[in-house]
C-alpha positions in Angstrom: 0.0 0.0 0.0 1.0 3.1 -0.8 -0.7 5.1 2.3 -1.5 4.6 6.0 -5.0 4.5 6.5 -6.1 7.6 8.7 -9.9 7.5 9.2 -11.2 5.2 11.7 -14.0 3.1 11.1 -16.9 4.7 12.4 -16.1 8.0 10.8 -16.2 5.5 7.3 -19.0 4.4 7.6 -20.4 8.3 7.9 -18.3 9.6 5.0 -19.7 6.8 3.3 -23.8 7.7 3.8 -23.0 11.4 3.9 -21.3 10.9 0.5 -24.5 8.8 -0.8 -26.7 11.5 0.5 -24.8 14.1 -1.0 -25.0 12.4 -4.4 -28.5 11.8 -4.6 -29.4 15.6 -3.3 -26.9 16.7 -6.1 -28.3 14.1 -8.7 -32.2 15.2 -7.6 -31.4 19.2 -8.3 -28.9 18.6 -10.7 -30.2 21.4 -13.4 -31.2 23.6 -10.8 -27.5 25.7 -10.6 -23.8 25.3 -11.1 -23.3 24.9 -7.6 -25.1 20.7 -7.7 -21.8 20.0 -9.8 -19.7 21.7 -6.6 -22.0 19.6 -4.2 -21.7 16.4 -6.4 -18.1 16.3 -6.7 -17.5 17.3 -2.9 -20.2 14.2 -2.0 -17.7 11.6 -4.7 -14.9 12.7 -2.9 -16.3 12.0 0.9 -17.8 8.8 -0.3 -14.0 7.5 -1.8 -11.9 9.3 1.3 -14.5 6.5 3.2 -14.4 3.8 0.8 -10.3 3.4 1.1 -9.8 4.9 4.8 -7.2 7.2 3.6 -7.9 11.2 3.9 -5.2 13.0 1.9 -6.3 16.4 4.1 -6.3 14.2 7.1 -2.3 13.3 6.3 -1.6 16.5 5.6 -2.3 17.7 9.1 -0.1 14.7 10.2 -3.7 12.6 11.7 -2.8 9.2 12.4 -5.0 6.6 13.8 -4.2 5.1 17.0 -3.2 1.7 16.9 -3.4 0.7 20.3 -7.1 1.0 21.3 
């Protein structure tokens, strides 16, 4: 692997429905403004940061998870 993983598991699992949600909010209003794109592509991006458990904001802020709980 080529990262550390950085998001624990609970906080997956909510990027991952927040991500959905965001999708389908952006996909329901999608001709209604430029700004659905904006939402859309924030929503992918939440939904793949939870889908591999790697946060490349995360790392930059030097979050690790803690390994021994």
């Amino acid at each position: 692997m080529f990262y550390t993983k950085n998001v624990p598991g609970w906080e997956r699992i909510l990027r991952i429905v927040m991500g959905i949600m965001g999708l389908a909010f952006a996909a329901m209003n999608w001709n209604t403004s430029a700004m659905m794109t904006g939402i859309g592509i924030m929503a992918a991006m939440l939904a793949v940061t939870g889908l591999i458990g790697f946060c490349p904001m995360c790392a930059m802020v030097g979050r690790k998870l803690d390994k021994g709980k």
